[in-house]
N, C-alpha and C positions, 0 to 999 in steps of 0.2 A: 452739450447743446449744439446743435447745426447750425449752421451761420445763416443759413435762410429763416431764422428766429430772429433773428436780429430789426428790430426798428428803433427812428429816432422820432423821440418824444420832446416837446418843447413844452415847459411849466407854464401854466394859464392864473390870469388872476381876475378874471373877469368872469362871472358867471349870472346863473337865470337863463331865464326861455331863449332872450335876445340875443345874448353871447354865444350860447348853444349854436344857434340859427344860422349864425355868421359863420361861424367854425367849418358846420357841415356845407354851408353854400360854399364854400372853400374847396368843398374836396376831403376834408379832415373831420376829424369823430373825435367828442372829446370822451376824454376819463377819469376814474378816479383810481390811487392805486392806495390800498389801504393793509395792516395786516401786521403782525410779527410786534404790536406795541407801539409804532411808528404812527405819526399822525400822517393823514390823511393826504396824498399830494394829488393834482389836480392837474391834468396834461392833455395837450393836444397831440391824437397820432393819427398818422397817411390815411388817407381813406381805403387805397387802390392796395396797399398793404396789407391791410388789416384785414380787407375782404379775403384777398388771397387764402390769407394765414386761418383763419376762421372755418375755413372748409374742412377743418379739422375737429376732432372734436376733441376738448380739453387742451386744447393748447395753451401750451408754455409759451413767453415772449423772453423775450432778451433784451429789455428795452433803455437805452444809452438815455440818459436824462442830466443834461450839459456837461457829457462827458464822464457821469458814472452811470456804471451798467448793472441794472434790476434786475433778477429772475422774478416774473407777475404770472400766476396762473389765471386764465379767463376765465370769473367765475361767474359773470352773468350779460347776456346779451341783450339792449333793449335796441328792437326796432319799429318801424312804420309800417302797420300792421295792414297799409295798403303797397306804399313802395316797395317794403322791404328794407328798406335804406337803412343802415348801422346807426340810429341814434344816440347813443352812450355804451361806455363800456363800464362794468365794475371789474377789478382786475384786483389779486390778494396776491402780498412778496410771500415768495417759495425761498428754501434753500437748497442747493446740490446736497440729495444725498437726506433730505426730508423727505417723512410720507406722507400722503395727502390721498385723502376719499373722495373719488371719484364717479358719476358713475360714466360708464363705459357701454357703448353701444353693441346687442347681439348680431350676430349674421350667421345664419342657418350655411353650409356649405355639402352640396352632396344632391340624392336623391331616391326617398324614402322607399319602404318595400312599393311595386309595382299597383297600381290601384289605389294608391292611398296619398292623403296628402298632409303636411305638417303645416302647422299653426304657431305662430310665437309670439308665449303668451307675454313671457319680459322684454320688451323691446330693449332694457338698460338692463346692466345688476351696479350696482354697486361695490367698487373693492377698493383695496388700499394698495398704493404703487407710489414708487420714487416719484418727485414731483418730474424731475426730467426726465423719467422711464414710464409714462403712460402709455397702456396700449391703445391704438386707434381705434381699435372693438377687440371681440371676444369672439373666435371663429367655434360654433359649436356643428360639429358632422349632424349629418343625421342619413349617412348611407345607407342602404338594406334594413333600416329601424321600420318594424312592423307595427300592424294596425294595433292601436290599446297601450303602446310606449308612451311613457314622459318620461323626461327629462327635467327632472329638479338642477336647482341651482347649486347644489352641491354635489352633481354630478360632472360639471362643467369642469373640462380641465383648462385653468386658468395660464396664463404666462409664466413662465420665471421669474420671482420674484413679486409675483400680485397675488393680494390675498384676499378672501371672499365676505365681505362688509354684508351684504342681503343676508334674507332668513334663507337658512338654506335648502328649507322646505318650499321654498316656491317655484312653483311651475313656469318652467323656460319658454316648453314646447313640449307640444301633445302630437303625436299620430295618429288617425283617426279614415274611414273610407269616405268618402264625400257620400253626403244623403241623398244626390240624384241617384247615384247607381248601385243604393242600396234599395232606392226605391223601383229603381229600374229590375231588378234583382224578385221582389215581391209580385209585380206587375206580371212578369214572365212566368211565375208559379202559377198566380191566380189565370192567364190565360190557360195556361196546361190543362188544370181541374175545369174550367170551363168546356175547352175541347173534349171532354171526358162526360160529360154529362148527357148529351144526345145519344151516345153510343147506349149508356147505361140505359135510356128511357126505352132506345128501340130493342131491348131484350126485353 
């Protein structure tokens, strides 16, 4: 675990709307970390931290709770669906060296045969990876791939170590020509045969 994982959680006993309220007017986001058997514990963490760390997707915390240190996977984020602001977190204990499903975000890399453009269809797949060896996505090419390609998810080569949880039958990403310049394409026939028909008339 990289030490910029690392935050300090302070245990809460106060809870509802109100207690919430205060926390975040603080600067702090409360949560809950649950998971492994272990009942339920109930914690305030940094605001300005959290947000940081969040940019991530699937992150692991390392979170010191009066002096003992959790591995918690992020597993659900609620916020304010005008601010944005981090209203609660659900957080579930991991162990070094556990595997845990994920999903994991696609990113096309490259640029597909010439005239064409690619489409992606799974923005996520789903795999199974070390709880502290998640990948931050899943780089899928798509260089010189021509018009009428997909890409199923079992085409996808995955990380070291991650394994493929989605049906592997599903569609990543398609290549395909844009319908303007197939249309533009039809357009330019049909004037042709047009330009062609006064000749034929004046014979």
């Amino acid at each position: 675990m990289a030490d910029d994982n690392k935050v300090i959680a302070q245990k809460r006993d106060q809870f509802g709307k109100g207690a919430a309220r205060k926390i975040r007017a603080a600067g702090k986001v409360p949560a809950v970390i649950y998971g492994h058997g272990t009942d339920p514990v109930h914690v305030t963490l940094p605001g300005h931290e959290i947000s940081l760390l969040l940019r991530k997707a699937n992150a692991v915390l390392d979170i010191d709770i009066e002096g003992t240190s959790q591995l918690a996977l992020v597993k659900d984020v609620q916020k304010d669906p005008v601010r944005q602001i981090i209203e609660h977190l659900d957080l579930i204990v991991v162990k070094k060296g556990e595997k845990v499903q994920v999903e994991v975000p696609v990113h096309l890399e490259g640029e597909s045969f010439p005239g064409t453009i690619a489409a992606l269809d799974a923005a996520v797949l789903l795999v199974e990876a070390e709880a502290t060896h998640i990948p931050d996505r899943i780089v899928l090419s798509i260089e010189g791939l021509e018009e009428g390609t997909h890409v199923l998810a079992k085409d996808v080569a995955l990380p070291a170590g991650v394994g493929l949880v989605s049906d592997p039958e599903v569609l990543v990403a398609a290549i395909s020509t844009p319908a303007a310049a197939a249309v533009g394409v039809d357009e330019t026939a049909e004037a042709g045969e047009s330009a062609e028909e006064p000749t034929e008339a004046a014979e």
